[in-house]
C-alpha positions in Angstrom: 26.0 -31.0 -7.3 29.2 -31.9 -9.3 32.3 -32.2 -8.3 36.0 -33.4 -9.5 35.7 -37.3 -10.0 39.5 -37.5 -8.5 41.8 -35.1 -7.0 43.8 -33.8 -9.1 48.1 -34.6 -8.5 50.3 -31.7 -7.1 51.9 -31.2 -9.9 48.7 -31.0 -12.1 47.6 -28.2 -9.6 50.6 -26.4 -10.0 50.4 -26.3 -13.5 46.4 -26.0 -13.6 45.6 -23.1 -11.0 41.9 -23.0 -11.8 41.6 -26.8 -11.6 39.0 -27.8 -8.4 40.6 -29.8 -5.8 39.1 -32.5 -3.9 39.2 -29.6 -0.9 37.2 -27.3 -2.8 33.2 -27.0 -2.3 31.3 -28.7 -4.7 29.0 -26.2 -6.7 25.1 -26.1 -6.3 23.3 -27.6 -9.2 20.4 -26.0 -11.1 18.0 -28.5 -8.5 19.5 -26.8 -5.2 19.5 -23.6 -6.5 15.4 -24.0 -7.2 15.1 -25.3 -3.6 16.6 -22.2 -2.1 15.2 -20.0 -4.4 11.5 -21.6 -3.5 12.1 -21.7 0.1 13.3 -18.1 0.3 10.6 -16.5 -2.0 7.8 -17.7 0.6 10.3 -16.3 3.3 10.3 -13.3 2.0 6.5 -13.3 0.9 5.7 -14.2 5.1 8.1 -11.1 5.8 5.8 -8.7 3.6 2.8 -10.0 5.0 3.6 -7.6 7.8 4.8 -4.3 6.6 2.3 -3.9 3.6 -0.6 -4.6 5.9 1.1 -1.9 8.6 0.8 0.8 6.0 -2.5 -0.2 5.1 -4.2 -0.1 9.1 -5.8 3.3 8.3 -7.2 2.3 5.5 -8.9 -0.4 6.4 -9.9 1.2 9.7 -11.2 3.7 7.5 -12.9 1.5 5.0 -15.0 -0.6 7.4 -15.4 1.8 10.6 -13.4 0.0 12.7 -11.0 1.9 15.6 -7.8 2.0 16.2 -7.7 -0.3 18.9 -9.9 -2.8 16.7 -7.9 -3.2 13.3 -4.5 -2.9 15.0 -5.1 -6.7 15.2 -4.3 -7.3 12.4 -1.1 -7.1 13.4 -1.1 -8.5 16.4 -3.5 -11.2 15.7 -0.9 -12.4 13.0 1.6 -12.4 15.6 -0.4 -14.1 18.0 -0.8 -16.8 15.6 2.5 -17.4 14.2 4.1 -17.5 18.3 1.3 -20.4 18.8 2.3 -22.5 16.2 6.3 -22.1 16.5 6.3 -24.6 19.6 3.5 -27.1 18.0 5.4 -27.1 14.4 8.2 -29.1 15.2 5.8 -31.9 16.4 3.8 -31.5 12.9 7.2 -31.9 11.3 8.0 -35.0 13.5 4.7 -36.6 13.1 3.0 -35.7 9.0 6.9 -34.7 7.7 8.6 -31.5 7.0 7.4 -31.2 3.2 3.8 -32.2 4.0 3.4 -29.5 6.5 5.3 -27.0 4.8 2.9 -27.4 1.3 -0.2 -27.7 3.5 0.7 -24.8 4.8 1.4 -22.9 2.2 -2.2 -23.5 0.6 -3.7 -22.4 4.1 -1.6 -19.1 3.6 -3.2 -18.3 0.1 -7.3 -19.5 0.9 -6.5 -17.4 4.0 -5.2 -14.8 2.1 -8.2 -14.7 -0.6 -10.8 -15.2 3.0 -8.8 -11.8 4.0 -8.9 -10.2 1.2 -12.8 -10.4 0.9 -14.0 -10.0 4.5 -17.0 -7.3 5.9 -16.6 -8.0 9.0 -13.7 -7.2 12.0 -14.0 -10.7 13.6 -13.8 -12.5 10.1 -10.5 -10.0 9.1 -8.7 -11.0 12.2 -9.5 -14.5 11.9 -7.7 -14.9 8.7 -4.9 -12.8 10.5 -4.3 -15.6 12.6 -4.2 -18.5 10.5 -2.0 -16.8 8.1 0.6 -15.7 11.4 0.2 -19.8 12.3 0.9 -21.1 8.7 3.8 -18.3 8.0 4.8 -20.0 11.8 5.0 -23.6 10.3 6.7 -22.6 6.5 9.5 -20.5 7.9 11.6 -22.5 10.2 9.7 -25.8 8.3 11.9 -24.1 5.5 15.0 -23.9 7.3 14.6 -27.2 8.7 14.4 -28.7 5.0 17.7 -26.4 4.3 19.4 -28.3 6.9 18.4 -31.8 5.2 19.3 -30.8 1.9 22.6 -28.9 2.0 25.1 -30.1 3.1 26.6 -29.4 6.2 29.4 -26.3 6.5 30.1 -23.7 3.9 27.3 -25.0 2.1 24.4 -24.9 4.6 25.9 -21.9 6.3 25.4 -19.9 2.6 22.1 -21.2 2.2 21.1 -19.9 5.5 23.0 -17.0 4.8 20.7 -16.5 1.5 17.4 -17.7 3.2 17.8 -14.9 6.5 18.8 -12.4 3.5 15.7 -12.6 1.8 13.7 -12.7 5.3 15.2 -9.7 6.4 14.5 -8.0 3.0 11.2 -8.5 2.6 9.7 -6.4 5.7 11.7 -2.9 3.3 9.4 -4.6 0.3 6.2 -4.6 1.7 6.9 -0.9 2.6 7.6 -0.5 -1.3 4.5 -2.6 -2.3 2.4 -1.0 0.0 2.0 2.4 -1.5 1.6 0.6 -5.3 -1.3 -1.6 -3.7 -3.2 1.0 -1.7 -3.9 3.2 -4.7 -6.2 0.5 -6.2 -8.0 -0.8 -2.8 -6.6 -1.9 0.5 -8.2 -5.3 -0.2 -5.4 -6.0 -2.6 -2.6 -5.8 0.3 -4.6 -8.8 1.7 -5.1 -10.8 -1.9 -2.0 -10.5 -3.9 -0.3 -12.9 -1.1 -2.6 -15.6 -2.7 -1.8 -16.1 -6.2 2.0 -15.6 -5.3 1.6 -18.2 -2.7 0.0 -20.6 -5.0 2.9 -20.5 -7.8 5.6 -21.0 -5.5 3.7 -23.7 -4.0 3.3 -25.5 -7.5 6.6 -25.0 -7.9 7.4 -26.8 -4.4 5.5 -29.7 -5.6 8.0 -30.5 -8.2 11.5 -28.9 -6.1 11.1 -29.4 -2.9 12.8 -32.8 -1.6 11.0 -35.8 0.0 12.2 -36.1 4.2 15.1 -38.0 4.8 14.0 -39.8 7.4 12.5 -39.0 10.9 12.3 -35.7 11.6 13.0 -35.5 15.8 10.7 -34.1 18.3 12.1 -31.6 20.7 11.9 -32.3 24.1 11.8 -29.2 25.8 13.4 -29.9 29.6 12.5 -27.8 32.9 16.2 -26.6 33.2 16.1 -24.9 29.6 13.5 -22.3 30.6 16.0 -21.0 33.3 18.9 -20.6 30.9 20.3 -17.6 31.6 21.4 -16.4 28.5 18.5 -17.7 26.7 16.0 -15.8 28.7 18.3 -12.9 28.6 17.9 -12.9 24.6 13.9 -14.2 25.1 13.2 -10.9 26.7 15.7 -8.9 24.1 14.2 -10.2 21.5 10.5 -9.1 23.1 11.6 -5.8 23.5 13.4 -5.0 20.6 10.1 -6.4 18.0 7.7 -5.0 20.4 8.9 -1.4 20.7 9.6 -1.7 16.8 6.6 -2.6 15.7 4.6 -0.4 18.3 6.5 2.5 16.8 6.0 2.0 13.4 1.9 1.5 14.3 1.9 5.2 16.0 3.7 6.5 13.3 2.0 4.9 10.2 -1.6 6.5 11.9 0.6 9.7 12.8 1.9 10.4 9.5 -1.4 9.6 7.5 -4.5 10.5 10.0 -3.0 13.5 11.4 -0.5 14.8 9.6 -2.7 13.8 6.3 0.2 12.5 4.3 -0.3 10.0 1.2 0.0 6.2 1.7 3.5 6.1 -0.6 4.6 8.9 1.4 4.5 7.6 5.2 5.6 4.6 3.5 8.8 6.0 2.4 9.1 7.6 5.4 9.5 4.2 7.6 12.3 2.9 5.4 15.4 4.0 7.3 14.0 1.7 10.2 14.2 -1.5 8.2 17.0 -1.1 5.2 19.9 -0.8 7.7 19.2 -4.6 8.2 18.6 -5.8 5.2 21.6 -4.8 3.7 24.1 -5.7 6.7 22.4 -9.2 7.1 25.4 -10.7 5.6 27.7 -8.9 7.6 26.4 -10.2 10.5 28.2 -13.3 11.0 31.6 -11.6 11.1 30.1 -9.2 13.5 29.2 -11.4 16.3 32.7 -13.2 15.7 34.5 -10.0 16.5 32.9 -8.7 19.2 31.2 -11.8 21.1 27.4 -11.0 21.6 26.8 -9.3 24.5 28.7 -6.1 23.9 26.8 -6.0 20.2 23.3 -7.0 21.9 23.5 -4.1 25.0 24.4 -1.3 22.2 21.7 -2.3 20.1 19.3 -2.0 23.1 20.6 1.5 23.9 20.4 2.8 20.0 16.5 2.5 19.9 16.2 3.5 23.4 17.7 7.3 22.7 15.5 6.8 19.3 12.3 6.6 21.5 13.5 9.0 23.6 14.2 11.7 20.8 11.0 11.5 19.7 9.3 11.3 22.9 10.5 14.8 23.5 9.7 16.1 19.9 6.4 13.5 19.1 5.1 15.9 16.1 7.3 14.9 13.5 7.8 18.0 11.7 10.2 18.4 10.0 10.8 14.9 9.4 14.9 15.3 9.0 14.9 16.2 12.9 11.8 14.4 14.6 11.0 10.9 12.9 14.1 10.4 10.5 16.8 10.5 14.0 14.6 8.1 15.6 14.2 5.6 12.7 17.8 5.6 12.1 18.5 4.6 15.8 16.0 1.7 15.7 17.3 0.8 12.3 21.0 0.7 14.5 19.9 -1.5 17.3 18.4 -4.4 14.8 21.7 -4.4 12.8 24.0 -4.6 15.6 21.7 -7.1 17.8 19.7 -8.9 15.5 22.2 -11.8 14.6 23.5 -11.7 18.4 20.5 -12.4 20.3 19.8 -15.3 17.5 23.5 -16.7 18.7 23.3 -15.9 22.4 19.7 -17.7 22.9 21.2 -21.2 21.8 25.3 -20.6 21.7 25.5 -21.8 25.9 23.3 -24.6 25.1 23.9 -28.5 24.0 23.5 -29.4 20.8 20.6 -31.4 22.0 18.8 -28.3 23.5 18.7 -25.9 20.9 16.2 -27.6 18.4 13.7 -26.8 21.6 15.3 -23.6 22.4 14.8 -22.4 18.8 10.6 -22.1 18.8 10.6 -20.9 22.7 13.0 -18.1 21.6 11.1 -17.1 18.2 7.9 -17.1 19.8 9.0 -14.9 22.8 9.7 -12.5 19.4 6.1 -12.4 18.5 5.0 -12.2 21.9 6.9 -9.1 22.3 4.2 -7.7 19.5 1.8 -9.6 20.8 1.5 -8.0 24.0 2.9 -4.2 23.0 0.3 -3.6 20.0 -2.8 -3.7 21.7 -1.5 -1.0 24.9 -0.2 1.4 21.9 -3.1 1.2 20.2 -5.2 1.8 23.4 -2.9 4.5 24.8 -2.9 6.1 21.1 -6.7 6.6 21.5 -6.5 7.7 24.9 -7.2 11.9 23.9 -3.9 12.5 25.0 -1.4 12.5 22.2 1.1 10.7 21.1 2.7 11.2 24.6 1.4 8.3 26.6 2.0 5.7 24.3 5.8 7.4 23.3 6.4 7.2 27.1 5.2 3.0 27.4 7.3 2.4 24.6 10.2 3.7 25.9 10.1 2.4 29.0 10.0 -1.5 27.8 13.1 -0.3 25.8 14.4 0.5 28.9 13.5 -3.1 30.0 15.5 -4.4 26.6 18.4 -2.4 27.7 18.5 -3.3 31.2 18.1 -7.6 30.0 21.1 -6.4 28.0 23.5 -5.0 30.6 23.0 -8.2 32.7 24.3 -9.8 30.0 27.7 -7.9 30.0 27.8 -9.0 33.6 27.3 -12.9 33.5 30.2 -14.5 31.7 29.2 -18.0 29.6 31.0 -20.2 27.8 29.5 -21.6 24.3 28.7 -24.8 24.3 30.2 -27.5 22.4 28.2 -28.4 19.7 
């Protein structure tokens, strides 16, 4: 970083305007600008990961026989993974160090990407699933835990973050993009470009990313932080909100191409609206939850995808598209903007400073859990022989659950912690 070598007089500010103070932030040099940019390409690569192998389910199901219940594992088996490594990876990072764990896995991502990518078999497919949901579990908050050693702390760090969730939240809208491009050579490449991409930013973190500085902590989770009120309260948000999400996109990527028969770039395309009203606001976000608290943001964004499910519940054929599955996209896309970045804040704001490290993984992985648990009863309610229905009807009723979590909220003052 460089910055003024003295602060400059009164008078030489008066008469220099665009002279830097000692009170203005230092500038990022070319080295911290390669950290971030290294760190938030394999964010944005794990954030892919999911939506271009979404769009590419009835392909593969396709390709290798498998049902619907089967290969919808792939999705879920990657969550599964990355929720059972977010609580070990701290104690990684405490015990080998941050960089070690995030380059190792980094290299596990891309041999399981190529493993993937060149499977026969069901079992073997899933398998990689997993370990490349538990490494993607260990780089990304590995990643932010390295943003918090290396920038410093205020303006700084909070714009790094700021850059790194931007990139996070982006990448899910990219794989949709990718996904179509891919799919027209062979569905194995949605499972092996991840590889060679991983393996040049990880030459490049060799060389960028910084050594630790020192002892990384080890979370002690207590008994009294799994009764935290508003943590749970934003645990089971959370759930709902990326369980419903995903479990919607699942019925409609198999609706849009197995029934309705429509190309891969096409029902791509079509799930955009769900995922670009969050990328772009990402930014925004902060200033959101400072306005309006959390609570009020976090129970209207539980009752936008709520109506969403329930619009399409009562028209499930999705023709035409501008009045069945557009509405419904659009709500979901609502109700991650407005309580995406709340339920982040409300699951540690109440907390000490000396909780949250813990209360970080125990919330993220309640996330993946959501997916975890809601992919599998779509997928075996979509093959049921009776519609679209049944499984329309499940998801909205844990939507209902989200929205109910949410209302307690509005009920049950707290008071942030100090930090």
């Amino acid at each position: 970083m460089t910055a003024s070598s003295r602060p400059a007089s009164p008078t030489a500010a008066r008469s220099a305007p665009d002279t830097p103070s000692a009170a203005d932030p230092p500038r990022w040099d070319a080295r911290l600008w390669s950290v971030l940019f290294i760190l938030s390409a394999n964010m944005i690569l794990d954030a892919i990961e999911v939506s271009v192998v979404l769009v590419a389910l009835p392909s593969i199901g396709a390709s290798l026989g498998l049902g619907l219940s089967t290969v919808q594992w792939l999705m879920s088996g990657f969550a599964l993974g990355f929720a059972a490594l977010l609580v070990v990876g701290p104690k990684l990072n405490a015990a080998l160090g941050r960089r070690r764990v995030y380059l190792t896995a980094m290299l596990v991502f891309a041999a399981a990407s190529v493993a993937g990518g060149l499977a026969d078999t069901a079992a073997l497919l899933i398998a990689t699933r997993v370990v490349k949901g538990a490494a993607a579990a260990l780089t990304a908050p590995t990643g932010l835990a390295i943003i918090g050693a290396t920038f410093p702390e205020g303006p700084q760090r909070r714009r790094a973050v700021s850059v790194y969730s931007l990139f996070g939240a982006a990448g899910f809208t990219a794989g949709l993009l990718l996904s179509g491009a891919l799919l027209t050579a062979s569905w194995r490449w949605t499972l092996l470009f991840p590889a060679p991409v991983a393996l040049v930013l990880l030459l490049f973190a060799l060389r960028i990313v910084p050594a630790d500085r020192g002892r990384a902590p080890v979370p002690r989770i207590a008994p009294a932080l799994l009764r935290n009120g508003p943590l749970l309260r934003s645990a089971v948000g959370a759930a709902t909100l990326n369980g419903t999400y995903q479990s919607l996109l699942l019925l409609l990527t198999f609706q849009t191409q197995s029934q309705l028969g429509w190309p891969v770039w096409q029902s791509a395309l079509a799930l955009l609206p769900a995922c670009v009203p969050l990328a772009v606001t990402v930014p925004f976000a902060g200033s959101m939850t400072a306005r309006w608290g959390t609570s009020r943001p976090i129970a209207l964004g539980a009752a936008a995808p709520l109506l969403g499910y329930a619009l399409y519940l009562w028209r499930p054929d999705a023709r035409p598209y501008a009045a069945g599955m557009l509405p419904a996209l659009l709500l979901v896309g609502a109700g991650f903007v407005l309580s995406f970045a709340a339920l982040n804040m409300q699951a540690t704001s109440a907390l000490p400073a000396a909780d949250r490290a813990a209360a970080v993984p125990l919330y993220q992985a309640a996330v993946q859990l959501g997916a975890v648990l809601m992919l599998p009863t779509t997928a075996w309610l979509l093959g049921s022989h009776y519609g679209h229905r049944p499984a329309l009807s499940f998801i909205t009723a844990v939507g209902a659950i989200g929205l109910l979590t949410a209302l307690t909220g509005l009920r049950t003052p707290h008071r942030q912690a100090a930090p």
